[in-house]
Backbone and ligand atoms as CSV (ligand in chain L), in Angstrom:
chain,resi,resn,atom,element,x,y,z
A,1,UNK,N,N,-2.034,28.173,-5.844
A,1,UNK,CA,C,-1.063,27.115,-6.135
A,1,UNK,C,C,0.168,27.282,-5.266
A,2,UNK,N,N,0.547,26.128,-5.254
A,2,UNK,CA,C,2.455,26.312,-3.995
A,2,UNK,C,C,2.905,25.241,-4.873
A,3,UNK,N,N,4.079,25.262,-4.371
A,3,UNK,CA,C,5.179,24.085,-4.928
A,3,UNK,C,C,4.811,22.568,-4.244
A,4,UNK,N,N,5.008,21.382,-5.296
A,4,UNK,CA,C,4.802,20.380,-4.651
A,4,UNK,C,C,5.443,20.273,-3.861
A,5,UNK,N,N,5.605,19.116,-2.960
A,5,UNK,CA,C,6.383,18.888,-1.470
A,5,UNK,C,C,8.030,18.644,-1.740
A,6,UNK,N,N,7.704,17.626,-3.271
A,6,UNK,CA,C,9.228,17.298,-3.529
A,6,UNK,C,C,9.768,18.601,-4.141
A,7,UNK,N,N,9.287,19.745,-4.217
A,7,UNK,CA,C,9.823,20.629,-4.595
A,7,UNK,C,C,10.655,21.348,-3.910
A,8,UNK,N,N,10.382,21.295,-2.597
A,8,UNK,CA,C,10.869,21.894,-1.414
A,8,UNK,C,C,11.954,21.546,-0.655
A,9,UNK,N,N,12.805,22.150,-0.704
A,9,UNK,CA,C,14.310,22.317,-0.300
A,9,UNK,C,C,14.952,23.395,1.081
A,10,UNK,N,N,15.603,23.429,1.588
A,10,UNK,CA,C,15.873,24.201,2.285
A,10,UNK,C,C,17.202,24.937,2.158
A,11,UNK,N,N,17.223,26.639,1.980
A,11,UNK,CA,C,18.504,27.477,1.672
A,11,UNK,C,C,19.693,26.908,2.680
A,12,UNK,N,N,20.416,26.750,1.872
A,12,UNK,CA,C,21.851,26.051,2.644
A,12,UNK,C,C,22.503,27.021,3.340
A,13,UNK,N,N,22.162,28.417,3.000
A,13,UNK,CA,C,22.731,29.564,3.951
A,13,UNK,C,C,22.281,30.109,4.703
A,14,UNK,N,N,20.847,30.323,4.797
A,14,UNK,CA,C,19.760,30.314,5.784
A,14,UNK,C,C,19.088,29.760,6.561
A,15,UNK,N,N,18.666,28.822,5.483
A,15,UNK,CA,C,17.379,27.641,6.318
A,15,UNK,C,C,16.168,28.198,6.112
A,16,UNK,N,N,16.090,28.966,5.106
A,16,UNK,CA,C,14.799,29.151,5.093
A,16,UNK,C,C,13.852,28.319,3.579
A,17,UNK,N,N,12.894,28.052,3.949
A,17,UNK,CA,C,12.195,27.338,2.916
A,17,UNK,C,C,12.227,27.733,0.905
A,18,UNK,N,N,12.832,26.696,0.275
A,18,UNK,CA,C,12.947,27.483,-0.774
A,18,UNK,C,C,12.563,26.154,-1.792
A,19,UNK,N,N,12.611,26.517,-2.931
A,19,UNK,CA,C,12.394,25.725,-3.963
A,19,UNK,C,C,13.102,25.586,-5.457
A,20,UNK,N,N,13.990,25.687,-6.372
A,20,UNK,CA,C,14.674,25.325,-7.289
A,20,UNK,C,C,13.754,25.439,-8.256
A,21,UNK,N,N,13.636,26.603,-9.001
A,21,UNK,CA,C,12.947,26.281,-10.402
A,21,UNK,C,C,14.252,27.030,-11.693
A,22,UNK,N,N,13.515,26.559,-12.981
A,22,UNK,CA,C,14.526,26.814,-13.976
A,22,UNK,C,C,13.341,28.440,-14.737
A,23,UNK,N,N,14.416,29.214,-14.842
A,23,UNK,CA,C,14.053,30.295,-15.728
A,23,UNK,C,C,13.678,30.182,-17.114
A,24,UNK,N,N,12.361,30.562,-17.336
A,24,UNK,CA,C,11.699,30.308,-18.725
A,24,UNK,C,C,12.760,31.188,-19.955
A,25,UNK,N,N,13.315,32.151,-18.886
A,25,UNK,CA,C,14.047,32.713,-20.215
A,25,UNK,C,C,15.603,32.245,-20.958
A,26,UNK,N,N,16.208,31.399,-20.030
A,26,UNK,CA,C,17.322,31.029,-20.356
A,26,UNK,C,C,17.611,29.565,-19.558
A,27,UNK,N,N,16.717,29.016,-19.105
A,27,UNK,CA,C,16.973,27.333,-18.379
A,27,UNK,C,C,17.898,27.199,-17.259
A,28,UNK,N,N,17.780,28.884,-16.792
A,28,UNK,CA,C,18.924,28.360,-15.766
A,28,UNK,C,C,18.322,28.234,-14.082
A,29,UNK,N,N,19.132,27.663,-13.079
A,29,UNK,CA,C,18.167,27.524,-11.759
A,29,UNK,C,C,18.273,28.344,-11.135
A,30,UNK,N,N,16.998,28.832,-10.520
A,30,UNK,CA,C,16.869,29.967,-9.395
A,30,UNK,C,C,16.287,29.378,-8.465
A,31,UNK,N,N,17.106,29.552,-6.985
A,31,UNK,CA,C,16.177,29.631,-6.250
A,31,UNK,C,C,14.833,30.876,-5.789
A,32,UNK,N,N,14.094,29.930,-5.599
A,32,UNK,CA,C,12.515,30.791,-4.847
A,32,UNK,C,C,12.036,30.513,-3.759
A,33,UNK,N,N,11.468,31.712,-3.112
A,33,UNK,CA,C,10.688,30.922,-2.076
A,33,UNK,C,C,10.067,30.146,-1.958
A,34,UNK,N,N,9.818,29.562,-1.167
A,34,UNK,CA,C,8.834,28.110,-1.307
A,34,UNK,C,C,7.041,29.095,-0.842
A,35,UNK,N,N,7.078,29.794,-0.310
A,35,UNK,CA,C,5.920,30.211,0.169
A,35,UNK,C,C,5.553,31.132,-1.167
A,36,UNK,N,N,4.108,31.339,-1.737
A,36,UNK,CA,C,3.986,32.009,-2.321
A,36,UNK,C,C,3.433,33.674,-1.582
A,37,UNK,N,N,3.793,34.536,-2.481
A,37,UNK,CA,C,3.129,35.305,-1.981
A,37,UNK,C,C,2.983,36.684,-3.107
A,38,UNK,N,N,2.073,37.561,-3.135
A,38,UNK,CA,C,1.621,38.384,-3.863
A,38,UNK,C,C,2.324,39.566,-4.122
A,39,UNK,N,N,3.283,39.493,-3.321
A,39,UNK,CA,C,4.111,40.737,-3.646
A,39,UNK,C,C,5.570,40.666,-4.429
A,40,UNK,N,N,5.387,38.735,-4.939
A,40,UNK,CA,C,6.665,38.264,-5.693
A,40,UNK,C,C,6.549,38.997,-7.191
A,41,UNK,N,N,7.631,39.053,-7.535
A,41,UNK,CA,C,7.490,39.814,-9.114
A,41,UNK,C,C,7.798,38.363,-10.144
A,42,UNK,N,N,7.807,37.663,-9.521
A,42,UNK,CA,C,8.325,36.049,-10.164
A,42,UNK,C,C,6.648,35.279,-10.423
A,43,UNK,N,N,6.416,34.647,-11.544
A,43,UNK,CA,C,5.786,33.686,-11.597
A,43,UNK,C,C,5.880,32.443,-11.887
A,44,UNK,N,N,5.669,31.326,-10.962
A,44,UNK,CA,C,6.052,30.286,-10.946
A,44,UNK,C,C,5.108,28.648,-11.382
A,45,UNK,N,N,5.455,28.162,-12.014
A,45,UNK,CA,C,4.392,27.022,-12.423
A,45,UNK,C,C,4.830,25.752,-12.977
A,46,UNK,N,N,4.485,24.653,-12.455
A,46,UNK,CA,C,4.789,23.336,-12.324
A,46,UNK,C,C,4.533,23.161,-13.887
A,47,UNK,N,N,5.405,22.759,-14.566
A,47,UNK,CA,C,5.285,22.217,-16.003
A,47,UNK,C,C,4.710,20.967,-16.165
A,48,UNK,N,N,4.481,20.136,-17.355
A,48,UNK,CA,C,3.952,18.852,-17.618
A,48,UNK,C,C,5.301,17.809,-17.171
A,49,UNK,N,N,6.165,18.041,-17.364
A,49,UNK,CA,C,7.076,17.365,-17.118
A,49,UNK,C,C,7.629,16.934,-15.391
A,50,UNK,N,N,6.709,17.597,-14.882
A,50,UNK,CA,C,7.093,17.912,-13.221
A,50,UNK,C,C,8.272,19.144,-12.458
A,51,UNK,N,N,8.923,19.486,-13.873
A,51,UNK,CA,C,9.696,20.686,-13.595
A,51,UNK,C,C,9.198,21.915,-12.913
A,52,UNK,N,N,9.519,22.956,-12.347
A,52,UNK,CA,C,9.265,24.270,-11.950
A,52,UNK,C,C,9.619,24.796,-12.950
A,53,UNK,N,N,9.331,25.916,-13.233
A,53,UNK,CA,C,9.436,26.842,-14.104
A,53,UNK,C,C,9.355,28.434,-13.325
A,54,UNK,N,N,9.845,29.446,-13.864
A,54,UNK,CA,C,9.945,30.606,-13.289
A,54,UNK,C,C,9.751,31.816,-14.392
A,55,UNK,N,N,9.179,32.710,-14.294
A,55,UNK,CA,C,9.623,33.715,-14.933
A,55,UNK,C,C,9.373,35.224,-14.763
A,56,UNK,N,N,9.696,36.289,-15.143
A,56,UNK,CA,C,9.951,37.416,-14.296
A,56,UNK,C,C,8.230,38.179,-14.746
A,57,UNK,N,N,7.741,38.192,-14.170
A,57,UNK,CA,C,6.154,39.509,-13.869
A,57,UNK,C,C,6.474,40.740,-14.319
A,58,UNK,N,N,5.944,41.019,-15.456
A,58,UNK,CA,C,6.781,42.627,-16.177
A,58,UNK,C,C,5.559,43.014,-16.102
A,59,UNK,N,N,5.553,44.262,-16.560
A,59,UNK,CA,C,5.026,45.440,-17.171
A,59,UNK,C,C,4.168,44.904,-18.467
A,60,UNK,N,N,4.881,44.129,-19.218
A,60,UNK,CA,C,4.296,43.395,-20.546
A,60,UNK,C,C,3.856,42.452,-20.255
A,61,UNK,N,N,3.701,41.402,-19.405
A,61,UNK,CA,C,3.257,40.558,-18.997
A,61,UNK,C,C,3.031,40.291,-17.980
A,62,UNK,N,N,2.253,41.054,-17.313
A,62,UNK,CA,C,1.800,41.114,-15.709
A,62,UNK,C,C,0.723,40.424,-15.187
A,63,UNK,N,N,-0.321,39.179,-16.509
A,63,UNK,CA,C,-0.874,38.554,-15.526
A,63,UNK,C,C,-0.706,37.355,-14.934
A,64,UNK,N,N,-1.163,36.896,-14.330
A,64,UNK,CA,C,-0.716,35.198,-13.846
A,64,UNK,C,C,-1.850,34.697,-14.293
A,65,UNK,N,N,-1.181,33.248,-15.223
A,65,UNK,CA,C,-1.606,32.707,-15.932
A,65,UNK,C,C,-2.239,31.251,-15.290
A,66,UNK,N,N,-3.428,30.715,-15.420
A,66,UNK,CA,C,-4.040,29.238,-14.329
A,66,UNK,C,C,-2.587,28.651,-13.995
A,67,UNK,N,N,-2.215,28.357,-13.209
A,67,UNK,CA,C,-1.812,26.958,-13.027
A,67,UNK,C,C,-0.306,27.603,-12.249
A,68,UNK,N,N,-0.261,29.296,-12.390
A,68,UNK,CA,C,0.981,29.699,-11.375
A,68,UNK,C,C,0.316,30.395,-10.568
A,69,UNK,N,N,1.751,30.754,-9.625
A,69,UNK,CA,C,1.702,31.962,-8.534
A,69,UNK,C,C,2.788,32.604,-8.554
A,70,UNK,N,N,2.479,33.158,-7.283
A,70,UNK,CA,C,2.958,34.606,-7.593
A,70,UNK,C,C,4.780,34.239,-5.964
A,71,UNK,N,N,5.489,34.525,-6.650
A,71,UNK,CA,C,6.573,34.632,-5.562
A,71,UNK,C,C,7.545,35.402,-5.130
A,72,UNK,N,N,8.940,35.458,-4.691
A,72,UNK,CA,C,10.074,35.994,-4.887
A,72,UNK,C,C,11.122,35.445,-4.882
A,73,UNK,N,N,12.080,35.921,-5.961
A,73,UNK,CA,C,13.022,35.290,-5.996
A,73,UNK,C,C,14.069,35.187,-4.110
A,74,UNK,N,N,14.446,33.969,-4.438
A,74,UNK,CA,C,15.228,33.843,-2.425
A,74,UNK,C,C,16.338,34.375,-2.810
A,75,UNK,N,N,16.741,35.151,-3.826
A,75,UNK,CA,C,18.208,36.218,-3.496
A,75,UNK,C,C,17.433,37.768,-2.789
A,76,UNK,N,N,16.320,37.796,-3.022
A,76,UNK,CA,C,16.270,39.300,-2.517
A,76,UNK,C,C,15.786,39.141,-1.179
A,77,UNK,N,N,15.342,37.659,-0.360
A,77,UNK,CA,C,15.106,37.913,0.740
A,77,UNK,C,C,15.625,36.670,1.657
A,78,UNK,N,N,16.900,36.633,0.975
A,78,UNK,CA,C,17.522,35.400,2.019
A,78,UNK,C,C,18.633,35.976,3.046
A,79,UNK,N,N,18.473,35.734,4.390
A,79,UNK,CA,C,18.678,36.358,5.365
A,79,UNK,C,C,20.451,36.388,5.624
A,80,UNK,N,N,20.731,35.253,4.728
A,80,UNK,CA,C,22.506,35.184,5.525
A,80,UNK,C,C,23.017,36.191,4.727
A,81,UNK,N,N,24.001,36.358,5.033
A,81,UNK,CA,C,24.990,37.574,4.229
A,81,UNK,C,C,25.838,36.872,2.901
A,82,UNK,N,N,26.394,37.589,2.198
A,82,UNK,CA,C,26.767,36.694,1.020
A,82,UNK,C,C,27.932,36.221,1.198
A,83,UNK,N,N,28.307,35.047,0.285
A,83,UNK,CA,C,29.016,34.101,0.652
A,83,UNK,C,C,30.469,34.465,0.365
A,84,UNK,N,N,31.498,34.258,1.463
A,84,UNK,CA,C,32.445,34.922,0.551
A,84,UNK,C,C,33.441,34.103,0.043
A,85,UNK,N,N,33.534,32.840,-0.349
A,85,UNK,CA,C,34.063,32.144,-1.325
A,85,UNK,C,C,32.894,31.762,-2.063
A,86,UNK,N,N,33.522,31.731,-3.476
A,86,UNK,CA,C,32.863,31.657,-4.636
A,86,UNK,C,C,32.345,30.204,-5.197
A,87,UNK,N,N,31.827,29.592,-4.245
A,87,UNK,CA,C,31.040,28.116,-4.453
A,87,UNK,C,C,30.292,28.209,-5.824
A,88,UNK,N,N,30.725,27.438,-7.021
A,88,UNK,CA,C,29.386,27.223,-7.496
A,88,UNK,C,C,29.571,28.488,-8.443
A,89,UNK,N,N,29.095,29.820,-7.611
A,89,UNK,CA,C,29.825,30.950,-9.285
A,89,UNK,C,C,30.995,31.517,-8.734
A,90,UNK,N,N,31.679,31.214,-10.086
A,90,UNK,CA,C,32.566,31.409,-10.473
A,90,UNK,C,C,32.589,32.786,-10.454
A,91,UNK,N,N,34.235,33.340,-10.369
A,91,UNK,CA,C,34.604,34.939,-10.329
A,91,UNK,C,C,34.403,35.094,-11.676
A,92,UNK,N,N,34.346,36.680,-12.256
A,92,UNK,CA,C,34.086,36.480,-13.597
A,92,UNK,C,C,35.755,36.860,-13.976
A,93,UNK,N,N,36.125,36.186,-14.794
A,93,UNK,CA,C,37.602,36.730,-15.418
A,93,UNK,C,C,37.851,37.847,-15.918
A,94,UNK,N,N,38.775,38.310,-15.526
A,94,UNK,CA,C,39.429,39.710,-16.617
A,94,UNK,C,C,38.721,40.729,-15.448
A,95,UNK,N,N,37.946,40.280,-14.908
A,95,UNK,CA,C,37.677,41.347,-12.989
A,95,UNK,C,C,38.681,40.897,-12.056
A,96,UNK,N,N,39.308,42.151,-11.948
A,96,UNK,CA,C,40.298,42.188,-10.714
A,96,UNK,C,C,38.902,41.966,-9.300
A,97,UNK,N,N,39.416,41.068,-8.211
A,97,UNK,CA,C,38.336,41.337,-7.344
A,97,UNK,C,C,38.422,42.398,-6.018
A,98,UNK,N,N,39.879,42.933,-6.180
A,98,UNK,CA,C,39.839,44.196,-5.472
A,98,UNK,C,C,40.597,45.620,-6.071
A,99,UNK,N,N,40.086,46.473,-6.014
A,99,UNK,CA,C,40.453,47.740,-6.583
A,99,UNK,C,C,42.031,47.979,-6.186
A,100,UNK,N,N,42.525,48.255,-7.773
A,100,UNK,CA,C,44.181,48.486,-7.022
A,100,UNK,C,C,44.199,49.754,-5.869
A,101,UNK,N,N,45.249,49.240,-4.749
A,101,UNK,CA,C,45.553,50.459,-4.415
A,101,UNK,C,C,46.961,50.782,-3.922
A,102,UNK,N,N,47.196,52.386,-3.625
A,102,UNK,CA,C,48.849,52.452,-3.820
A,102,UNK,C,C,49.381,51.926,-2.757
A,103,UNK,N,N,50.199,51.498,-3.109
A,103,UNK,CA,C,51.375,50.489,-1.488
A,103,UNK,C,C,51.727,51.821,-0.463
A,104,UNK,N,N,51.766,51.791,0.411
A,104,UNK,CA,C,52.402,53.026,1.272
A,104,UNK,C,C,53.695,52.877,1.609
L,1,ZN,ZN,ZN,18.742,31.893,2.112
């Protein structure tokens, strides 16, 4: 199985082929690769609704079930460096974002 066509998007920081699915465990969006491949710890599968769906390949649940595959999430192999304004997420509050240090 792969992602349908309209599934397929391209990383805005890379350019490399990716796809938008929502996490079975909490509904939120991840990007994925668009290519599947066997060494993803992610399993991915087109719902009835036409949605993607995602969810993490454990130890407790390690097989793939008809109708997914197998991928990786595109944070562990997207090539640009990270972004350094905070598009989209937010800083978390009550985190200083640099370590105090003494004035000289
Ligand atoms: Zn990328």
């Amino acid at each position: 199985m792969k992602p349908a066509s309209h599934h397929l998007t391209r990383c805005r920081r890379c350019g490399a082929s990716i796809c938008w699915a929502l996490t079975s465990a909490n509904g939120r969006r991840q990007p994925v690769d668009a290519e599947p491949t066997e060494a993803g710890n992610l399993a991915v599968m087109q719902a009835a609704d036409g949605a993607l769906y995602v969810r993490a390949v454990t130890a407790a649940r390690p097989e793939i079930r008809p109708g997914e595959w197998r991928a990786m999430p595109h944070h562990a192999t997207c090539k640009a460096p990270p972004p350094r304004r905070s598009g989209g997420q937010r800083a978390r509050s009550g985190v200083r974002p640099v370590p105090w240090q003494a004035r000289p």
